[in-house]
C-alpha positions in Angstrom: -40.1 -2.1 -124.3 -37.1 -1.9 -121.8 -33.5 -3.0 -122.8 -34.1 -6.1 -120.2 -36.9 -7.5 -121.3 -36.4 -7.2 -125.2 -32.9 -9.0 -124.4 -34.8 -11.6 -122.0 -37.1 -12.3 -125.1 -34.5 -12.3 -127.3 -33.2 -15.4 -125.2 -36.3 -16.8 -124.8 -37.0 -17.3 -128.9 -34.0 -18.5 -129.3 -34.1 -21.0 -126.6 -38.1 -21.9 -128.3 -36.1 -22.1 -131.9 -34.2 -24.6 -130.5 -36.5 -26.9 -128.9 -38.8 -26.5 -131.7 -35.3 -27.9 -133.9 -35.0 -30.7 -131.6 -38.9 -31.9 -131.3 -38.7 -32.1 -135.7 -35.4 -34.2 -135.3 -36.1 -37.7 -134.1 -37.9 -36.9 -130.7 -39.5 -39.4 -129.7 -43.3 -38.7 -128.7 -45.4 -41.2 -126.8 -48.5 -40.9 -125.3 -48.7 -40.7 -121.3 -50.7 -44.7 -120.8 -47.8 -46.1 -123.0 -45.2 -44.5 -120.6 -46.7 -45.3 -117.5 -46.7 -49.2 -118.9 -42.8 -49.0 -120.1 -41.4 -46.7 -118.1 -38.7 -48.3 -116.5 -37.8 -49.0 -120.6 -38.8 -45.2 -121.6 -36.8 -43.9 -118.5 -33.4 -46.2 -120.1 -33.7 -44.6 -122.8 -33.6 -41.4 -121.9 -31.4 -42.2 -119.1 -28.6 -44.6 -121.4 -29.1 -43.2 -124.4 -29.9 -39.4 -124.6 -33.2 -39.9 -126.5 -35.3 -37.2 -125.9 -39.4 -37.8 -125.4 -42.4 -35.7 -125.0 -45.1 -37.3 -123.5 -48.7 -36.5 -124.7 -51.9 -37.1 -123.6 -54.9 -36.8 -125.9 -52.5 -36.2 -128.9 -51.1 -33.1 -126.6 -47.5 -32.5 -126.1 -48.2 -32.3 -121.8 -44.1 -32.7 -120.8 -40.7 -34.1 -121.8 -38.2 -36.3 -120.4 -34.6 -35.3 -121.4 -31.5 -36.7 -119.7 -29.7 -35.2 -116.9 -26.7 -33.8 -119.3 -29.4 -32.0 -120.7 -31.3 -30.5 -117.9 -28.2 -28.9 -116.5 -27.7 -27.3 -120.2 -31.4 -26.1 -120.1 -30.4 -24.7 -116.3 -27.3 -23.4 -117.9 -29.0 -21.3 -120.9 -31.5 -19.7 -118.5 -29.2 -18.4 -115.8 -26.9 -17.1 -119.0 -30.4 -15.3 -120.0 -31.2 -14.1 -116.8 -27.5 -12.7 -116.1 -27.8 -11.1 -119.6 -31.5 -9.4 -118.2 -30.6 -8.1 -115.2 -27.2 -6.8 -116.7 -29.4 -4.6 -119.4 -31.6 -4.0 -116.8 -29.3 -2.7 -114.3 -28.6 0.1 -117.1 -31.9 1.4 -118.0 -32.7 4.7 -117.2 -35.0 5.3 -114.5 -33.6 2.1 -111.9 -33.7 2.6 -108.6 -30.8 1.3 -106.9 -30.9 -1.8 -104.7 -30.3 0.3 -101.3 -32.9 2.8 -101.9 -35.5 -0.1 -102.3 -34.4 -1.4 -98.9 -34.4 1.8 -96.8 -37.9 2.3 -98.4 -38.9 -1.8 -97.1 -37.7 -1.0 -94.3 -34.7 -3.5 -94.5 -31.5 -1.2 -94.2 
């Protein structure tokens, strides 16, 4: 397995431990009807108050609504993994550099 991708999966079990540590401590789950009749409540409370919920539907975890602050952490972690890929990436054996692929597309 390349250097990239091992490190990009590295990242990515991490990032899966974590929410896996956050949905066994006090998420909140709720099924997708009861949201839809609270939601201006469910949406406060994510919103005011950080809560963190994953909405279900049939007993199955479908999404999640997480505040903003968290969102650009999430956004934060996965352009951190992605920098960290394409830096392993960039020295693996065998690349072809970025101006040989455009002379070959015809973009050069």
């Amino acid at each position: 397995m390349p250097n990239g991708t091992r490190s990009r999966s590295a990242g990515v079990a991490r990032m899966r431990s974590r929410a896996a540590e956050f949905a066994g401590k006090g998420m909140s789950r709720i099924s997708a009807t009861a949201v839809r009749d609270s939601f201006s409540d469910t949406l406060n409370r994510v919103a005011y108050k950080g809560e963190r919920i994953v909405l279900e539907r049939n007993g199955k975890a479908v999404a999640a609504m997480v505040s903003v602050e968290d969102l650009a952490l999430l956004e934060s972690l996965e352009d951190r993994l992605d920098v960290e890929a394409v830096l392993a990436a960039r020295d693996e054996p065998g690349s072809i550099p970025y101006e040989e692929v455009r002379r070959k597309a015809g973009l050069a």
